[in-house]
N, C-alpha and C positions, 0 to 999 in steps of 0.2 A: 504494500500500500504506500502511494505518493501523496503528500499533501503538498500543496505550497500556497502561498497568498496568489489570488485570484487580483487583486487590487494594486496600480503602480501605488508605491508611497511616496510621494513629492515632499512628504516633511509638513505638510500641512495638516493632516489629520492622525489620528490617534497612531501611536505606533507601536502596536502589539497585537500580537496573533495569540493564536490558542488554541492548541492541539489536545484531542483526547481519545485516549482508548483503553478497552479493559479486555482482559483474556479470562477464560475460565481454567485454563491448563498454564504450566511454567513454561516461557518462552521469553527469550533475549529481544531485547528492542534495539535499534539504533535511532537516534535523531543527529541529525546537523542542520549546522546552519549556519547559512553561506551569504556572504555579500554577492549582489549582482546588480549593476549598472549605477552603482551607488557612485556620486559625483563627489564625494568625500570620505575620511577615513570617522565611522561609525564605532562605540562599543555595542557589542551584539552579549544582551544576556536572555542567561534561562533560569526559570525560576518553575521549581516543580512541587506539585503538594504530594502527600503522603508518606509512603517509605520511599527515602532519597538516600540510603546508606549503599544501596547496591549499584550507586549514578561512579562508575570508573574513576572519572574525572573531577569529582564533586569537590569545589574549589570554596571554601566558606570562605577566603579572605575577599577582602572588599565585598560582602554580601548585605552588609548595612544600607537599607534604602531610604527613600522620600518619606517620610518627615525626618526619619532621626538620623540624616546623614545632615540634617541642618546646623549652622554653625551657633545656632540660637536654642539647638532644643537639649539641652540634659538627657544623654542615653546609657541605657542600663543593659548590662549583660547579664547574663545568668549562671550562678557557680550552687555548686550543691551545698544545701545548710550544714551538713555536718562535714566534709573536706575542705570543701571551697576548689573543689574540681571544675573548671570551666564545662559549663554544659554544650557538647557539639552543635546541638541546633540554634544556639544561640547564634546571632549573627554578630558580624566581626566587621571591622575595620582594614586600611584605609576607605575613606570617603573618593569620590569620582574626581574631586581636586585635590586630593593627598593628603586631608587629615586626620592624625589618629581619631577613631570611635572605638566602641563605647566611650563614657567618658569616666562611668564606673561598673563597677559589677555589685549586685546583689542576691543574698539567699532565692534559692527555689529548690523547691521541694517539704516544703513549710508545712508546716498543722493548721490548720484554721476551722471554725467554728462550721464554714458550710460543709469543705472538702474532710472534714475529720482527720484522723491521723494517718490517713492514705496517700496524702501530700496534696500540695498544690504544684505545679509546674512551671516552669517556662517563663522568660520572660514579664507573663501576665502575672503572675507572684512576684518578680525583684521590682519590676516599676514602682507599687505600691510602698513598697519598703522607702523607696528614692523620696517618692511622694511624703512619705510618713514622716522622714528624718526632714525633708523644707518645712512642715508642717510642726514639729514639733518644735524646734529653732525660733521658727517665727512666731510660733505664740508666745513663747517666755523671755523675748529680747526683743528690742527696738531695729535689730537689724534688718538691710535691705536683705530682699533675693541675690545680689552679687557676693555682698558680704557673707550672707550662706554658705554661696558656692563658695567661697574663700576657705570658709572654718571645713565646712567637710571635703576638700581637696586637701589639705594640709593633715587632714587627720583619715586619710584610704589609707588602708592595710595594702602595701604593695603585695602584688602577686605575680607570678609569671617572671616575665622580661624583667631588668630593674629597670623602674621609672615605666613613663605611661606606656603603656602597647596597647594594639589591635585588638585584643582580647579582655581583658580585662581593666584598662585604661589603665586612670590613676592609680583602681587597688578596688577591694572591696569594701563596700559602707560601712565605715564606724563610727558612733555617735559617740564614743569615748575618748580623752586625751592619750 
């Protein structure tokens, strides 16, 4: 089976395609994806849901997207609560113009009151924590949101690389000196 885009892309209208299929039986897929007649040099990506551990090639660096590849948004990785193992599916940095992302990492895999002690996961668990820690800061000081980010960049538990990386930025969130 061939698929290809039916439509020229002049750069004016949406620029993403979307391919799908499913098997009932185990069989190998291939996809590519090829520049053709492109009048300038393009990044071509793929972005796939489900199980993506058997993708060959599966490159998590630079896999940080739009909004939180923004130089304005506070981005969180995901590390396990009790290691602080970076989580694989978490997405990873450089940004499309070359700057480190996340900007920190925090717990998933969490107890919480809906999910029980089954965990919670991903990402949508460390945000909350990021969330928590601007939240708690600012209600017991007069300080801005810059100033925040001041006190808890100075106080990330380095991880990984020393100093910021890809993965884990700063460090992960600590509200303590």
């Amino acid at each position: 089976m061939i698929m290809k885009s039916e439509g020229a892309q002049t750069g004016t209208q949406e620029t993403a395609e979307f391919v799908g299929a499913s098997a009932n039986v185990p069989l190998h897929w291939a996809l590519a994806i090829r520049k053709y007649k492109a009048t300038r040099n393009c990044r071509m990506e793929l972005f796939t849901s489900g199980s993506f551990e058997a993708i060959q090639y599966n490159v998590p660096a630079g896999s940080i997207t739009i909004p939180a590849d923004s130089p304005y948004a506070v981005t969180v990785g995901a590390t396990d609560c009790m290691t602080d193992a970076y989580h694989t599916y978490s997405s990873r940095g450089p940004t499309h113009d070359g700057r480190i992302k996340p900007d920190f990492a925090a717990p998933s895999g969490v107890s919480t009151v809906s999910y029980g002690m089954r965990g919670f996961y991903g990402t949508s668990a460390s945000a909350p924590h990021m969330a928590g820690a601007f939240a708690l800061i600012s209600g017991k000081t007069p300080y801005s949101l810059d100033q925040i980010r001041s006190i808890l960049d100075g106080r990330a538990l380095d991880l990984g690389s020393a100093g910021k990386d890809n993965a884990y930025g700063l460090g992960r969130l600590k509200l303590t000196r």
